[in-house]
C-alpha positions as a printed NumPy array, in Angstrom:
array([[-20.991,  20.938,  12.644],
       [-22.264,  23.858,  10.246],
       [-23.201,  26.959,  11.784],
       [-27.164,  27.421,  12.333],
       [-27.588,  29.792,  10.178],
       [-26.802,  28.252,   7.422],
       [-29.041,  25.535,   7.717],
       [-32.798,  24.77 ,   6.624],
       [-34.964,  23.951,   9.681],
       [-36.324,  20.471,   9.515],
       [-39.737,  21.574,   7.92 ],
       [-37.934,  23.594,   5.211],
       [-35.861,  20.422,   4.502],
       [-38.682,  18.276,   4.164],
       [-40.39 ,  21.043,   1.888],
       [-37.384,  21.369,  -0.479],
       [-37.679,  17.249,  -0.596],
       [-41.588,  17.687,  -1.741],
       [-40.77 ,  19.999,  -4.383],
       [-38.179,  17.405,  -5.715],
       [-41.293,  14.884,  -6.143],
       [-43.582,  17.144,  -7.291],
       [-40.909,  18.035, -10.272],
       [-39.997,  15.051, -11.073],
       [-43.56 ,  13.682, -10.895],
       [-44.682,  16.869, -13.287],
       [-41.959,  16.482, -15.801],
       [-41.412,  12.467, -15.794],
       [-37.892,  12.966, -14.773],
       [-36.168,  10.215, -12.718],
       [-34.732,  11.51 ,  -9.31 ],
       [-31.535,   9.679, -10.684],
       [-31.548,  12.215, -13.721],
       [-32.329,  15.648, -11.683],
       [-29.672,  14.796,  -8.912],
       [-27.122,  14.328, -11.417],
       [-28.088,  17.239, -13.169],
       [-28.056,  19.055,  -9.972],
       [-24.709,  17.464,  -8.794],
       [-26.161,  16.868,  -5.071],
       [-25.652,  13.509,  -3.567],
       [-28.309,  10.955,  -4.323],
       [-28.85 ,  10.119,  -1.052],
       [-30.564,  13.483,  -0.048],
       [-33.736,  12.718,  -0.215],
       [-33.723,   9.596,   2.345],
       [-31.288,  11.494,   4.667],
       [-33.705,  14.594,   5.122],
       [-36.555,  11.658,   6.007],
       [-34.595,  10.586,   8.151],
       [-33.985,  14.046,  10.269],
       [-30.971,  15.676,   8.56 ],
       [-31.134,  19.541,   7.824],
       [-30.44 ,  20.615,   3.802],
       [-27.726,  23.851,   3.956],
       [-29.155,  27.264,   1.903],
       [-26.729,  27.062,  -0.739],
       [-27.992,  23.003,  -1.508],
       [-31.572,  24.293,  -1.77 ],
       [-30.549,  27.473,  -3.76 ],
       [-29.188,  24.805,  -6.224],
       [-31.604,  22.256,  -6.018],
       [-34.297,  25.402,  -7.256],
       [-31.81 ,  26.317,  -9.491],
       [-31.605,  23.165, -11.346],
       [-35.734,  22.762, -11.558],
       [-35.953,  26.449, -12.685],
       [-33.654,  25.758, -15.59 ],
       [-35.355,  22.745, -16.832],
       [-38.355,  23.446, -16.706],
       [-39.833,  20.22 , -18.59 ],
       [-37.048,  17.875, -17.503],
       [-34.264,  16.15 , -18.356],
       [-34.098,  13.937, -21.387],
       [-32.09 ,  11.017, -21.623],
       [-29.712,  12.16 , -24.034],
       [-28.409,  14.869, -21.998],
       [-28.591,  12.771, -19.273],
       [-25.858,  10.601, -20.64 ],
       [-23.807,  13.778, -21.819],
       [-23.814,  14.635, -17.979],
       [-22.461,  11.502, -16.669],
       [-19.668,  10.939, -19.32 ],
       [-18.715,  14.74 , -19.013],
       [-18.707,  14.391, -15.278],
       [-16.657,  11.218, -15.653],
       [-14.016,  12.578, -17.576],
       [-13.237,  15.357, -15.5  ],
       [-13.112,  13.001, -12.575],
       [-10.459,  11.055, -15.033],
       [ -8.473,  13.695, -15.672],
       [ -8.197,  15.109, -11.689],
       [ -6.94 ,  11.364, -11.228],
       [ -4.584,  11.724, -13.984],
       [ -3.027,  15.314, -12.837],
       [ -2.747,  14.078,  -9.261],
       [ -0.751,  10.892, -10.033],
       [  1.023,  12.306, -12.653],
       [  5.247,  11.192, -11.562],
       [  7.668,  13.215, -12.673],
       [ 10.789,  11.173, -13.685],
       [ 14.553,  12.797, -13.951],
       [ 15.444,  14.363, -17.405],
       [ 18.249,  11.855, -17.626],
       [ 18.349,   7.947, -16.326],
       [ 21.259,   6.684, -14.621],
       [ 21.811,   2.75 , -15.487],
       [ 23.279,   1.063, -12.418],
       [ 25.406,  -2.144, -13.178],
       [ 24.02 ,  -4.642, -10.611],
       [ 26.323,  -7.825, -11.543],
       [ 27.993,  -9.482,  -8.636],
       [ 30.975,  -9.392,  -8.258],
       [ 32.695, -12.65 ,  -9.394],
       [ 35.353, -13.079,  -6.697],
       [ 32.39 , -12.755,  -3.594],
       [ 29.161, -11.969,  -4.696],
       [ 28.481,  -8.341,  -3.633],
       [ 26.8  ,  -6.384,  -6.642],
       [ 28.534,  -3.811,  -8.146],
       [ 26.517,  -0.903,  -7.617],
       [ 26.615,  -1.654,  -3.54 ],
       [ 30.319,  -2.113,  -3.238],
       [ 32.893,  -4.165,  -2.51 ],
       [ 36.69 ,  -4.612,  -1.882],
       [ 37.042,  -5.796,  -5.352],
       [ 34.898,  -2.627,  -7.033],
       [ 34.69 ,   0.692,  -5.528],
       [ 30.952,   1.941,  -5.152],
       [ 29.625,   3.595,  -7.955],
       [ 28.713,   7.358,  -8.094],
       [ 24.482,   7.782,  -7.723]])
């Protein structure tokens, strides 16, 4: 659990929520637009209804965010949000499963042998077992 101190009481939480309204209300922004644009979760606004406590630093951005557009968010740059934001999600995908392969590829001869079967590559008493 976060320390104390570093949480909004209740009331404070609930009052951070009411400005949210009143801005988007004031500016005819959807709540889907500002919380985007804010990069909180979109659920914030039922989960401090329903009792949890907003930290200082989501508030401070949450203000932020309002202070800096002050007559809303427009559609367009809506849209230029959500594709940036999904493109850097793409490319942290993309670094993480990046696979490095070896410089040089060894082909292993995997024909059985014709006297009992056993590929190549494994081994047999026919055909020694070849080098990985």
């Amino acid at each position: 659990m976060r320390h104390e101190r570093l949480l909004l009481t209740i009331d404070e939480s609930l009052q951070v929520v009411a400005e949210i309204n009143r801005w988007c209300r004031r500016t005819g922004t959807n709540y889907n637009r500002f919380v985007t644009a804010a990069g909180v979760r979109p659920s914030l606004r039922s989960s401090v209804r329903r009792g949890t406590r907003l930290t200082i630093t989501t508030a401070e951005i949450i203000r932020s965010t309002m202070a800096d557009n002050p007559r809303g968010i427009e559609w367009e740059e809506h849209k230029r949000r959500v594709k940036r934001r999904a493109s850097e999600r793409l490319k942290r995908v993309q670094q993480r499963e990046r696979i490095e392969f070896p410089a040089v590829l060894v082909r292993v001869d995997r024909t059985p042998c014709p006297r009992c079967g056993v590929r190549k590559d494994i081994g047999c008493k026919h055909f020694p077992k070849e080098a990985q």
